[in-house]
N, C-alpha and C positions, 0 to 999 in steps of 0.2 A: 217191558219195552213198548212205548207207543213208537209210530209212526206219522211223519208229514210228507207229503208230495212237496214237493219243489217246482219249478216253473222256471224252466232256464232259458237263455239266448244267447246267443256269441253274433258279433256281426263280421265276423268271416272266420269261415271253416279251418282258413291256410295259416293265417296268424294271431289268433286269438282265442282266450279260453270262456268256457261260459261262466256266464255267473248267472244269480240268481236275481228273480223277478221277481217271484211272488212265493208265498206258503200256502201250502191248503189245507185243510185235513182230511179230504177225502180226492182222489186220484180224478174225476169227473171232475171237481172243483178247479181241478190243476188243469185239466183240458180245456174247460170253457174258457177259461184266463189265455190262453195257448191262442185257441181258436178267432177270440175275441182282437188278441193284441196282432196277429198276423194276418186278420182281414182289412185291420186298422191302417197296418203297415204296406196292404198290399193296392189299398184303396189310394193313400196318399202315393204311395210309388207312381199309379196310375194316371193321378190327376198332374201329377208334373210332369208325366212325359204329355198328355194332352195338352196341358197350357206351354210348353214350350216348345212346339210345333211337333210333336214325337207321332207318329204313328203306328199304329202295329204294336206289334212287341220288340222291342230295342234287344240289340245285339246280347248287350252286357246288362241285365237289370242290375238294380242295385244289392235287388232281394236275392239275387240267384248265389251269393256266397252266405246269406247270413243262415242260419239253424236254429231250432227252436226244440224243447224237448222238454219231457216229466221224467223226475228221476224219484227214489222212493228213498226217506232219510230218515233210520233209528234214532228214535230222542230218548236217554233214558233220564228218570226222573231221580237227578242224584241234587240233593239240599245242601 
């Protein structure tokens, strides 16, 4: 049996399930992917609460429901 990391998101925790983003093959792989796309996400969050007069940290982010995770998924090699 090999193994792939997954790389999942849901954008909200209350109504929705994850699906997957990306494959890795090593779990680090899955994290920087992780890391990468939720500074992405949190950078963009930010620039729109500045350009549309937001100051601070808003009540409700957008980011504050959505989730991000590595999961670990058996691949067997059947022909």
């Amino acid at each position: 049996m090999n193994e792939v990391f997954a790389f999942e998101w849901t954008s909200c925790v209350f109504e929705s399930a994850f699906g997957i983003v990306s494959l890795h093959t090593t779990k680090r792989g899955a994290f920087k992917a992780m890391v990468a796309e939720a500074n992405k996400r949190w950078q963009t969050d930010r620039d729109n609460q500045l350009s549309y007069g937001g100051c601070g940290r808003p009540r409700h982010s957008p980011l504050s429901h959505e989730a991000w995770r590595v999961i670990r998924i058996e691949v067997s090699n059947v022909i």
